[in-house]
N, C-alpha and C positions, 0 to 999 in steps of 0.2 A: 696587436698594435696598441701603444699606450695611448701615445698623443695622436689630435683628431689630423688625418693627413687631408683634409677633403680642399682644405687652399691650397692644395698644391696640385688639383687637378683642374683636366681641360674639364669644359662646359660638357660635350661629349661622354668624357668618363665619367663625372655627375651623374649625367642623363644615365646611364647605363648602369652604373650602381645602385640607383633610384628604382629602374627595372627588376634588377634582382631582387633587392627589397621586397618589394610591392609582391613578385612572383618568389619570393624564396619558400622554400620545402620550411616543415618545422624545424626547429632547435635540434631535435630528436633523429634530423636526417644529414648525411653528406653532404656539400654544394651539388649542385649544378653541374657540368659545362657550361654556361652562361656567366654562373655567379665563380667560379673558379677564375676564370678569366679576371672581373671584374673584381674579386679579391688578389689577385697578383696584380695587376694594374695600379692599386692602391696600395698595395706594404711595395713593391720593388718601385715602382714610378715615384714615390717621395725618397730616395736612396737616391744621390747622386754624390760626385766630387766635385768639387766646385774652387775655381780662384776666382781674384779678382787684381792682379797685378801679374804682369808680364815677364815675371823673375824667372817662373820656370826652373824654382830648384830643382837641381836634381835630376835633371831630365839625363843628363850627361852621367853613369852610375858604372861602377865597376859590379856593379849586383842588381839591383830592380830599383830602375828609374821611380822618381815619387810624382809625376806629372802624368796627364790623362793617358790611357793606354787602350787601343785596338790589338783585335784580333781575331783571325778564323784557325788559329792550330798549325798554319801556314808562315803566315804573312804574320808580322810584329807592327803594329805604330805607334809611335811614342811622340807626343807632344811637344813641342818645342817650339823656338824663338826668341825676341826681342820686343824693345818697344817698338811699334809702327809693324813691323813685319812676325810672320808668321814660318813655321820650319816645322814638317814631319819626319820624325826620322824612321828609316823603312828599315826592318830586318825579316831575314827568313830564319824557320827553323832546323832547316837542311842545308843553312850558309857557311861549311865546317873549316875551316884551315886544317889539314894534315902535317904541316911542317911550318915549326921544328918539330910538333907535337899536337895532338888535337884541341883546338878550342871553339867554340862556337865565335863568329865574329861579326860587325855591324857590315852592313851591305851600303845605304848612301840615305839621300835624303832627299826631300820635294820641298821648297821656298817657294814663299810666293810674298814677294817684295814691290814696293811703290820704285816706277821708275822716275823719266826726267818728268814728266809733265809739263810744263814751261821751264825745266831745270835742263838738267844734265845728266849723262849715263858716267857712270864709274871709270873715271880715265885710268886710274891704277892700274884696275880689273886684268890678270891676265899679264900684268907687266915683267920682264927679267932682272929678277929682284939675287942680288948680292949681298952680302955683312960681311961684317968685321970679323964673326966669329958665330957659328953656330952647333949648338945640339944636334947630335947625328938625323934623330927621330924629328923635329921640327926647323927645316929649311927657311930661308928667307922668303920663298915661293908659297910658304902656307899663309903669308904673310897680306898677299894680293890673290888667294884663290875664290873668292865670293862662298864659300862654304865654312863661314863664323857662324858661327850661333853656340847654344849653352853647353860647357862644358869645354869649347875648342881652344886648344891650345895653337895659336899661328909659330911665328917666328920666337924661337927662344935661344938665347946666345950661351956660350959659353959663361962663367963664373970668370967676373972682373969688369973694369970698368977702364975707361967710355968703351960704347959699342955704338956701333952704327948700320942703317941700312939704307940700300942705295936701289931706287927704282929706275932702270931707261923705259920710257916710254914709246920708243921706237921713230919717234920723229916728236919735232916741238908739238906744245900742246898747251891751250893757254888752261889754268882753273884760278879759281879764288876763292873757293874753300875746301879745308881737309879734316876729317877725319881719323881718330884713332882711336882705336876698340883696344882698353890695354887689360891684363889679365880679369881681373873682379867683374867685368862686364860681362864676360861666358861664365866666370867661376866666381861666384860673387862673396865668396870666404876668402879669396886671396887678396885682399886690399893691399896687405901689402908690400904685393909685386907691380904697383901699378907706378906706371915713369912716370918721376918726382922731376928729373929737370934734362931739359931739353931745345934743340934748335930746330928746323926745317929751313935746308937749303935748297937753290936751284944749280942750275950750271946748263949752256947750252952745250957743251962738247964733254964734259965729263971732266974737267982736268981744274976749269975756273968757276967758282963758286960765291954765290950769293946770298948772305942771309934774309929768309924772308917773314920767320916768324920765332921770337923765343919765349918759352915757357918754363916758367921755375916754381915750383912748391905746388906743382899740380897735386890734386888726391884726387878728382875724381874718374869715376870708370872710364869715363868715355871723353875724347876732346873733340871739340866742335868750334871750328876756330872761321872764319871770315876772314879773307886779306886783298889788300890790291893785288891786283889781275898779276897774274905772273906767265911770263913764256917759255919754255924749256923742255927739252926732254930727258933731262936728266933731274933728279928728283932725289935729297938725302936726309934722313933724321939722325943726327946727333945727340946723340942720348948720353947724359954725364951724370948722371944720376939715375940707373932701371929700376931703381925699390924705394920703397917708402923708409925703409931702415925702420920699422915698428917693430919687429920681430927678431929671435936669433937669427934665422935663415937668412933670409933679406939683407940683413946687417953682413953676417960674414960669406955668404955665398951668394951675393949680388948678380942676378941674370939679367938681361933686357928680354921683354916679353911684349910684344907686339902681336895682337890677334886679329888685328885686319888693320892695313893704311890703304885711305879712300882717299881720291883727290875729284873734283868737283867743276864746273863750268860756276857759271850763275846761279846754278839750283843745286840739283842734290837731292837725299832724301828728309820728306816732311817730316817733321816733331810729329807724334802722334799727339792729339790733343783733345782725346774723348774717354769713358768708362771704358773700362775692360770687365768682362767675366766670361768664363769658359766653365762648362761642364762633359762631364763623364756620365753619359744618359746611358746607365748601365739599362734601362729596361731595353732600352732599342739598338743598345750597342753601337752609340754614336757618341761625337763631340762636340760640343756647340759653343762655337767661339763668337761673341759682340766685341768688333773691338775698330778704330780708329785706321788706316791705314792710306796714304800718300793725303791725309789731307779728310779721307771720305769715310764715316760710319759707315760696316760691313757686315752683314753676317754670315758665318761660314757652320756650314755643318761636314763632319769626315763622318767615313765611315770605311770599313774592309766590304768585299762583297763576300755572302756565306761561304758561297763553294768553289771560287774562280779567284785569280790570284789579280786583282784589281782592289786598289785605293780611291778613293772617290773622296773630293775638296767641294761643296758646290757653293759659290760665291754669290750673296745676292750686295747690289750697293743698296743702301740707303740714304744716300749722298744726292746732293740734285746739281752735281756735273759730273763727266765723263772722269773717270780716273784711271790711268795708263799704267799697269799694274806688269810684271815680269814670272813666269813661273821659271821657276830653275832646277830642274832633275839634276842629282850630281852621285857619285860612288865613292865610298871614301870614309871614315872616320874620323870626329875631332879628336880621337885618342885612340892613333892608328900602328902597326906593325912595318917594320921592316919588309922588303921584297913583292909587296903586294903591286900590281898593275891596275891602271884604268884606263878605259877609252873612253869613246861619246862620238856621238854624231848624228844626223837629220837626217828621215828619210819622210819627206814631204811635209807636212805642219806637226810630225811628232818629232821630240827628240827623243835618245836615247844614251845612258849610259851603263859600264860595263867594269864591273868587279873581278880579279881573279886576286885567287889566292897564291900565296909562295909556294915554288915547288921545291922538290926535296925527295926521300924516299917513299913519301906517303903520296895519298892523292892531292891534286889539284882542284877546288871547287870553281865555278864561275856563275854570277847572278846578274842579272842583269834588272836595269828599270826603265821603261821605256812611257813619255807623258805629252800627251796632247790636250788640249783647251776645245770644248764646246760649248761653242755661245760667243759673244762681244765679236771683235772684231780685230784681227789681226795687226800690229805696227811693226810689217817691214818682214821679211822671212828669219824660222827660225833659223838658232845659230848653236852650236857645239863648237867646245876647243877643249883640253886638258880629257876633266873628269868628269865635264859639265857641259848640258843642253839647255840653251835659255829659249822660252817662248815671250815675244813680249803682247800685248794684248789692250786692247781698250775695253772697259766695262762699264756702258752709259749709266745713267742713274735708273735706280729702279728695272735694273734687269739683269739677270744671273747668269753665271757661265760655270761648269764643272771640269775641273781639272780629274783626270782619269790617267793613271798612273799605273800599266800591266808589269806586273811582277814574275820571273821566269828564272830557272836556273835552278841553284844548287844541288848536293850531293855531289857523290865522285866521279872526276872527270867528266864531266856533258857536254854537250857539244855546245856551239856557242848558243848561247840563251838569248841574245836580243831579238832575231828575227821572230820566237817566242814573244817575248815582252812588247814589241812593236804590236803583233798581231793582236793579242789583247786587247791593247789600248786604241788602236785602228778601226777595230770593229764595232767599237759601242758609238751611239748617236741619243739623242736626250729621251729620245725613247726606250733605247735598249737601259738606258742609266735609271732610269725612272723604273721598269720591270726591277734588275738588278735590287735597288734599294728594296722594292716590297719584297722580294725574296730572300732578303739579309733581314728585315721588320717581321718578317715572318717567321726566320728560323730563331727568332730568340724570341719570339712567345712562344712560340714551341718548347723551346727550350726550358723557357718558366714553369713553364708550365706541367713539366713531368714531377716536380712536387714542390712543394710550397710550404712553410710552417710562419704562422703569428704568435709571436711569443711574448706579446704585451709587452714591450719591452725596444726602444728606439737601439738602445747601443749594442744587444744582441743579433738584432736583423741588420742594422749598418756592416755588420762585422758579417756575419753571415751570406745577406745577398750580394757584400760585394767580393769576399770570396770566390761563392762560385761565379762571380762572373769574370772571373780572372782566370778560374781555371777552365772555365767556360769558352774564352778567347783563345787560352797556349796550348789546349788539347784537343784535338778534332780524328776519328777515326779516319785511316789512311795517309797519317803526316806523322811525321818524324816525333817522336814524343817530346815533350820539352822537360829541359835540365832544373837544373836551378832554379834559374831565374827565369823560366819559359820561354817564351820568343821574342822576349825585348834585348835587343844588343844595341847600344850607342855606341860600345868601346871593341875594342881589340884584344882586349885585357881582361875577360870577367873573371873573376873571384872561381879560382880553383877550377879554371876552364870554363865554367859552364854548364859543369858536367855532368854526369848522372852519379851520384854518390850513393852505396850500396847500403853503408850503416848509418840506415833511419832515413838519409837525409830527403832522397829520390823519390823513395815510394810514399813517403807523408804528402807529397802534390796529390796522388792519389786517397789518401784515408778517408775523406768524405763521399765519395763519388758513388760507392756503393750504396748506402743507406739514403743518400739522397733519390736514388733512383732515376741516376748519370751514368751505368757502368760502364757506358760505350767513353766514356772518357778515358778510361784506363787502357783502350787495344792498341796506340801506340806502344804503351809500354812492354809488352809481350811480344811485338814486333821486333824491340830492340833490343830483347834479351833474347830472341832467338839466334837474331844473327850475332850475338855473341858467344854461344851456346862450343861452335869449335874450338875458339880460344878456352872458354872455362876448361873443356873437356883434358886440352892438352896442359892447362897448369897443374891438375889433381894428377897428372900422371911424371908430368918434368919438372913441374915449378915448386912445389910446396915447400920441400928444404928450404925459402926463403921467409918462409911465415916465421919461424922459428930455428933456426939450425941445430941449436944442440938438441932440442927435443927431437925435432922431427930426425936427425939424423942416427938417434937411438934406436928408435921406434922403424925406421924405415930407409933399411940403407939406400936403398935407389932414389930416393930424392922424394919419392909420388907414390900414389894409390894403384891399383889396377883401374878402378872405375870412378865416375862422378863427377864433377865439377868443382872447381874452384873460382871465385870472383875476387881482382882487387878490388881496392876500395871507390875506385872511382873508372867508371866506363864510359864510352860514345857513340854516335852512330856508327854506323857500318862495320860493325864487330872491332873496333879500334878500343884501344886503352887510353884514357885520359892523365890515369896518378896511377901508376906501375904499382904505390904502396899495398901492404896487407895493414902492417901494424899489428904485428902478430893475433890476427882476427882470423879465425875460419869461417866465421858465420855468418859472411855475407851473401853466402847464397840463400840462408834460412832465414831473414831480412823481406830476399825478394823473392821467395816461392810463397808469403803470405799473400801477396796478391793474387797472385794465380787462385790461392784456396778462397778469396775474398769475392772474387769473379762468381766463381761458380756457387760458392756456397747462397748470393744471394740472385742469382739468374737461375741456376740449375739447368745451364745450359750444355748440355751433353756432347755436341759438337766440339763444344770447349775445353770441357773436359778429357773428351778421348784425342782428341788431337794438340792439346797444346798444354793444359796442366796436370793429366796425370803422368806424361810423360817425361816432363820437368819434374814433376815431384822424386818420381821413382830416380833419376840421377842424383838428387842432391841427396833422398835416404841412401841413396849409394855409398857416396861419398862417407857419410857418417858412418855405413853401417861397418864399414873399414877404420876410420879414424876413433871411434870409441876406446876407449882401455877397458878391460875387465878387470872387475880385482877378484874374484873369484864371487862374490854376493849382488853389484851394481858393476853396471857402466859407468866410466869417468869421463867428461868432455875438459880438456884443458883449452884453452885459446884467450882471448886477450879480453876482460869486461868490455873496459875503456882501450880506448887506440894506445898501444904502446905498453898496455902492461899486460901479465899474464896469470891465469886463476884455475881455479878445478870448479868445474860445475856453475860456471857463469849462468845466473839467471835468465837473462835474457835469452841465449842462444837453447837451454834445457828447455824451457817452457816454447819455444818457438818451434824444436824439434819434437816435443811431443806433440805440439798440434798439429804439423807436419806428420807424423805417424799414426795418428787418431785419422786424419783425413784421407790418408794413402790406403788405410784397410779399407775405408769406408768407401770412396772411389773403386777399388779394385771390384767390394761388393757391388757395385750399384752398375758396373762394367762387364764383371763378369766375365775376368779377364786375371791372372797371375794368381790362383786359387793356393800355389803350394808358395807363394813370395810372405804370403799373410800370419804365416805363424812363425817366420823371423824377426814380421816390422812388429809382432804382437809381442814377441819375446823382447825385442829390445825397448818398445814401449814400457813393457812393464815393470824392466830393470835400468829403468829412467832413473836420476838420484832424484830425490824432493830438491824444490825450490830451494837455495840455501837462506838461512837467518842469521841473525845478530841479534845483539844487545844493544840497545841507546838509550842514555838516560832512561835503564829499568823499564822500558818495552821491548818486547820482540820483536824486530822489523824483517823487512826482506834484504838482503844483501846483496852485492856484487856479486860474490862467489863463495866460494868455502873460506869460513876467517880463517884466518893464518896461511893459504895458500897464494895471495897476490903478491905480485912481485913487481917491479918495476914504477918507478916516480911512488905515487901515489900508493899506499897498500894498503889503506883502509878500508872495510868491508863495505862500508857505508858511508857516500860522499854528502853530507847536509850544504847545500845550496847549488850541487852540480844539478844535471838535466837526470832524471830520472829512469836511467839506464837500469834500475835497477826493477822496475815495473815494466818491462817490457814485454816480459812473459805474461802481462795482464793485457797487452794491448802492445802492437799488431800478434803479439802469441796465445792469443786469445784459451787461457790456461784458469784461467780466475774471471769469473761473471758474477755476474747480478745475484744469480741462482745459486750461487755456491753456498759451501758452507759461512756460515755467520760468522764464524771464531778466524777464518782466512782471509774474509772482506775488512773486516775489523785491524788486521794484522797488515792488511794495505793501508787503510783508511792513515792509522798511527805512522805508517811508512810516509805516508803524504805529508805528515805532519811534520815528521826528523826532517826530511829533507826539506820544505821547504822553497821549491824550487821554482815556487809561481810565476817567477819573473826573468828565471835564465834563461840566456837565449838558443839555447837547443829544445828546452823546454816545451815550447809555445804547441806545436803539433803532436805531443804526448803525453803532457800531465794531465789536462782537461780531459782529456776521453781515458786516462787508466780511472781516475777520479769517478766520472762518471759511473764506469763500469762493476765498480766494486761498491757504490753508494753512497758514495762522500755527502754529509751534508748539503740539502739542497742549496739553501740560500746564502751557506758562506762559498759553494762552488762558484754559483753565478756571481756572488761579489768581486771575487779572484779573479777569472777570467775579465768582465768587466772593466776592472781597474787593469789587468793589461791591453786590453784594448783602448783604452780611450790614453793610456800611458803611449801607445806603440803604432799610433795609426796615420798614416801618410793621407794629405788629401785626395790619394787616387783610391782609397779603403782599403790598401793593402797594409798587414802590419807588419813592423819593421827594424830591424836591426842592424848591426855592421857587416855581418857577414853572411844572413840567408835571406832567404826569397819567396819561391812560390809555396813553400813548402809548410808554410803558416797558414795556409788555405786546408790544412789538414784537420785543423780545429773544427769545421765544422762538423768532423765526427762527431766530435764531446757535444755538440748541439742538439744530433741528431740521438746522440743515445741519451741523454737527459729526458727526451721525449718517448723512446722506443727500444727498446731492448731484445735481442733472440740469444738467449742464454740455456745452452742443453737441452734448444728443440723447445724452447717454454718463452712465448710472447709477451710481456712487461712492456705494458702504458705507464708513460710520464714514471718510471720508475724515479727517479731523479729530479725531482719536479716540485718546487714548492706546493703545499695546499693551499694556500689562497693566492697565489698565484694563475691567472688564466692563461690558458695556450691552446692549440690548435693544431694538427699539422693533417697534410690530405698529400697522398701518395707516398710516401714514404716507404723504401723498400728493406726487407730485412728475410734472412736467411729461409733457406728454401723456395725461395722462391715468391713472396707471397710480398704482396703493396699493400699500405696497412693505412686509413683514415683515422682520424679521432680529433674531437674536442675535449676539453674541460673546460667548466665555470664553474667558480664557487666551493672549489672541492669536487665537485664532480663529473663524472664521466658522460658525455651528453649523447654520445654515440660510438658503435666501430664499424667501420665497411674493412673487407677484408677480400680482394679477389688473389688468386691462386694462380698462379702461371704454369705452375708444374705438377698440379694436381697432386701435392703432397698433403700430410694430416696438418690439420690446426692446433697447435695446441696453446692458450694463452690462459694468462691467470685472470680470474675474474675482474672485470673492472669494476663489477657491482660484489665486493665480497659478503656470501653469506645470499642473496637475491637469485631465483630460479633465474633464468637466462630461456631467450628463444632464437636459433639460427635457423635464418631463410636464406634461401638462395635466389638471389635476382632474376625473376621467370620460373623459377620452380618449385618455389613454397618450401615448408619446414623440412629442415634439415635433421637427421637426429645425431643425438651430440652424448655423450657425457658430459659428470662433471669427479673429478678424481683428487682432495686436497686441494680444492677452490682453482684447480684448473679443468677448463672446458676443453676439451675434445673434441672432433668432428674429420671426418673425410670431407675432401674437397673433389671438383674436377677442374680438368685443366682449362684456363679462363675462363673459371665462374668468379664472378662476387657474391660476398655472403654477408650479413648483416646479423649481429650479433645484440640483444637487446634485451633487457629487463622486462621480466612479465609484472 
């Protein structure tokens, strides 16, 4: 930690820090359990998100929301609302549409809104709303549905002008004041779609009409307009101007856009007229809203529960009278699809409502969400209509009530999900909610706590802890893995589905997970490349002629291989296909068999390995061991660098297939299993071509492919400011380390340099950690990376771009190999590490098996603890170079060790620690 974080803690964590203190080990030793605790308490508890206005960018995203975010790997919540009221948007990770085609989509949301209090309820609400003219996708009905808030697009008309819309209210009804939410209020970039000039009229029969209020040269979001009393049940806005005309759009393609019309008794709802701030209490995996609502300062905390599919709002007032508050469960998206269905309805003080997805030839999903209120006091039984279940509720001063919100459903075809989500929400009482919360408080110190690193340094651990607490939230073992953008969906719509993308994009959610000593994050993923495992099998056999036709049609008159796999580029749950493309790429299967080797290589879980990756591996060297050319001296691999174009000896997919073959023999040894398969995968390892090079401005660098072999758009060997595709076989193809030769690292390091690419945005989850890995200068690495994090960082600490997501959370590799290195079996502290620079990290996991402590101060090394999970050898470079060393084993005194070219040596047993130290 640079700066002092101690104002930012409770009196409690003080006290507790003070303890460790007081009772801490020497310099010279590990923490604690005690002081472990009370060092993450301190770097993760000063890390939050933080607003302080009720804008709520963003919350509404075709890609990852920028507003606070929940989650158990399950369950999604996403932050949301307006002034005065409050809106969680709820998604699942198993919430898929099948048709027309796979996308991951938003499930509904939980409001919790000021009613009438001495006012009036929403006469609109609900009402049978008509136009002049409307957009297929946005009805007049969205227009009066009570589910506005950020992002939502209500009523939008066709292109031309006047347009109008016309509410019956089903019998007279007197109001006198009205409301109108026009686009910029949900979407606060579009100013200018906001109605510029306009009337409101009444009529008792529909036919004779009355003007009751006219406004011209409006601009702002919102209208909030007061009138005498009016009686009618017919109700019409006249709109003669729907755009501000500031823009081309606006100007020649003028819509009316209407995203909620309110009408009103005597009251209505209250101006909020107090502070706002909200955080993202990543230590405890909560949100902590202060904010104003029907009049009454509130404070709300949410949270997901760990292991149960329950959202929890718990409301205390601060107010000193009663405030008559509305919670509203509803299903549905402000940026929603065609063919989709809702229901809703009460079954005793919960409501419920109900998602399904279009059918078609694929599956049919359905989700349901079901919310009840404990605590205050009920006003009048709840009510469902449409998509929506309202509770309404009193909440005296100074006393709390928790809104409990069961989550049920998704995947294909299930049966109906509410009677699920009702149950949920039915069974908790302030005490089951109260357990719950310490059990959700608990699994994320737990969670901290499996490794931790201070890196003297605020904008590295900003960027770092709150990474993993993103992928922390979208990835949970036994839930569907998350895509893109993990488990937040507001839209119907996300960016290239949602999907799982096979080149680079998918498995980077994963790249930290390992070394942090998180692997259980990644078993979704394996999950969901198993069940796609029959489709891969049958493309390599019928599909491949589409990767390429004239080649492959040369090579391989039947279309396909005998054996192996093939993957598009883009896949989804349930062994479905999201983007049919290849892009003439073979290599997305050796993309994602790097995890599988990531898995094991740093658990040495053997279970794992005989059942789930060595027999992934052995298909996809299948595949290859077919698809190579021979020219009579090497193997040729042709396939696509970059999407769309085509090469010989693409770096990335060579170096990713050698390590894939390096790991298959080694597997096979360590199994004891395919003894005569070993001197094929050794043959065609070893008639691997080399990495290919180039020239650039008079250095040698690494290149796409073989020069002069690329073909298609682009055909330069070396692309300076694309993403660094061309270091890929450094990282996830782990072909070039630390440990390598010097004259190779050197020859990345210059490659880092042509390209340039510090800042693209595929970049972000690959340059930093091939950097790392090869040696880059300490202090201009962490410069670079730095300057795009504080360039790229969203208040919820996710960084960010147009078009990706969770997949920047992959950086935290490059963090963790800055501090820790396992390069050819040989352990490297801080290899990548400024020297007067201090850092620390305690548990950190790296290959074979082994969790690895250490500090530095001042240049140097203050200690190592080293326990062994798999009883494999130690082998690491001195931390003390040139200094005799002594290893003990925790309970069992000196260990004996060599020492071989300043690396130490030692057998291990399986869960020993060992402590490694200068005599």
């Amino acid at each position: 930690m640079k700066r002092q974080r101690g104002t930012l803690l409770s009196a409690a964590l003080a006290c507790a820090l003070l303890l460790s203190l007081l009772t801490a080990a020497p310099a010279t030793a590990a923490p604690s359990p005690a002081q472990q605790w009370a060092q993450v308490q301190q770097l993760v508890g000063a890390i939050k998100g933080r607003w302080t206005t009720e804008a709520y960018t963003n919350a509404v995203s075709r890609t990852m929301p920028d507003t606070a975010l929940l989650g158990n790997g399950d369950i999604g919540v996403t932050s949301a609302g307006g002034p005065g009221y409050k809106t969680f948007y709820v998604s699942k990770g198993d919430f898929w549409t099948g048709n027309p085609g796979p996308s991951l989509v938003a499930l509904g949301a939980v409001t919790i809104t000021p009613t009438t209090g001495t006012g009036s309820s929403n006469l609109a609400l609900g009402a049978a709303a008509t136009a002049s003219s409307s957009h297929s996708g946005f009805p007049p009905g969205r227009a009066v549905s009570g589910q506005w808030g950020p992002g939502y697009e209500g009523w939008v008309s066709e292109v031309g002008r006047p347009q109008s819309i016309t509410l019956d209210l089903g019998s007279a009804r007197t109001f006198s004041r009205y409301i109108l939410r026009h686009d910029a209020a949900a979407r606060p970039a579009e100013t200018a779609n906001n109605t510029r000039n306009f009337t409101l009229a009444s009529s008792p029969d529909g036919s004779s009409w009355t003007t009751a209020d006219t406004v011209t040269n409006n601009t702002a979001n919102v209208t909030d307009r007061t009138l005498a009393s009016v009686t009618a049940r017919y109700v019409r806005l006249n709109i003669t101007e729907p755009t501000q005309g500031t823009t081309a759009d606006s100007l020649n393609n003028p819509r009316a856009r209407i995203g909620q019309f309110e009408l009103y008794g005597s009251g209505g709802p209250a101006q909020p007229s107090g502070p706002f701030t909200e955080e993202q209490n990543i230590l405890k995996g909560d949100v902590d809203t202060s904010m104003t609502i029907g009049g009454t300062p509130v404070s709300m905390r949410t949270w997901v529960a760990a292991n149960d599919g329950l959202v929890v709002t718990r409301i205390q007032s601060l107010g000193s009278a009663t405030v008559r508050l509305q919670a509203q469960t509803s299903t549905g998206s402000p940026d929603p699809r065609s063919g989709f269905t809702s229901t809703s309805g009460v079954s005793g003080t919960t409501v419920w409502a109900t998602r399904q997805t279009a059918s078609g030839s694929r599956w049919v999903s359905r989700a349901s969400l079901a919310t009840r209120v404990i605590g205050g006091s009920l006003a009048g039984a709840p009510t469902a209509s449409g998509a929506a279940g309202k509770i309404v509720f009193d909440l005296p001063p100074g006393q709390t009530v928790s809104i409990v919100t069961g989550v049920a459903g998704g995947g294909q075809n299930p049966a109906d999900p509410a009677p699920a989500a009702r149950s949920l929400a039915d069974a908790q009482s302030a005490g089951s909610v109260d357990s719950l919360y310490n059990a959700h408080v608990e699994w994320w110190k737990q969670y901290w706590l499996k490794s931790y690193v201070d890196l003297d340094d605020d904008t590295l651990e900003r960027f770092y802890y709150g990474s993993l607490y993103l992928i922390g939230s979208a990835s949970r073992a036994g839930r569907t893995a998350p895509g893109l953008y993990g488990v937040w969906a507001t839209t119907d719509f996300p960016q290239f589905n949602g999907d799982m993308h096979l080149n680079y994009n998918w498995m980077a959610n994963f790249y930290g997970v390992y070394s942090s000593n998180r692997p259980e994050l990644a078993l979704p993923y394996y999950d969901l490349v198993q069940a796609y495992l029959p489709e891969a099998r049958r493309r390599a056999r019928e599909d491949l002629n589409r990767v390429k036709p004239d080649y492959i049609g040369s090579r391989f008159p039947s279309g396909g291989l005998p054996g192996g796999v093939l993957f598009p580029v883009g896949i989804a749950p349930f062994g479905a296909t999201a983007d049919d493309n290849y892009h003439q790429q073979v290599g997305n299967s050796l993309f994602t068999v790097t995890q599988y080797i990531a898995y094991y290589d740093h658990t040495q879980d053997r279970a794992f390995l005989s059942g789930k990756a060595y027999p992934f591996m052995k298909e996809v060297a299948t595949f290859f061991r077919h698809y190579l050319e021979w020219d009579g001296t090497r193997h040729r691999l042709w396939t696509g660098p970059h999407e769309g174009t085509w090469g010989r000896n693409s770096s990335a997919d060579v170096g990713m297939l050698r390590h894939l073959l390096t790991s298959l023999v080694n597997a096979s040894v360590e199994l004891n299993v395919d003894a005569g398969e070993r001197a094929t995968w050794q043959g065609i390892l070893q008639a691997l071509p080399p990495i290919p090079t180039t020239t650039y401005n008079g250095q040698t660098v690494y290149a796409l492919a073989d020069p002069g072999t690329i073909s298609g758009g682009d055909t330069r060997a070396i692309r300076p400011g694309d993403n660094t595709v061309n270091l890929e076989f450094v990282h996830p193809g782990e072909s070039l380390g630390i440990n390598s030769p010097q004259a190779d690292r050197q020859r990345a390091i210059a490659t880092l340099d042509a390209m340039n690419s510090w800042g693209q945005d595929n970049s972000f989850p690959k340059v930093f950690t091939q950097a790392a890995r090869v040696g880059y200068p300490a202090q201009s690495l962490i410069d670079r990376l730095k300057g795009q994090i504080t360039a790229r960082s969203a208040p919820n600490l996710r960084v960010t771009d147009p078009n990706h997501g969770l997949e920047k959370a992959g950086a935290i590799e490059a963090v963790n190999s800055m501090l820790l290195q396992s390069d050819g079996g040989v352990l490297r502290l801080f290899p990548v590490w400024p020297a007067a620079k201090n850092a620390s990290f305690v548990k950190l996991r790296a290959k074979n098996g082994l969790v690895v402590s250490s500090a530095r101060s001042g240049g140097q090394v203050s200690y190592l603890d080293i326990t062994s999970d798999a009883g494999r050898t130690v082998r690491v470079g001195n931390p003390w170079p040139g200094r005799t060393v002594v290893v003990t084993r925790a309970g069992g005194g000196t260990v004996g060790h060599t020492v071989s070219g300043d690396v130490i040596t030692f057998a291990t047993q399986a869960g020993s620690t060992y402590t490694v130290a200068p005599v």
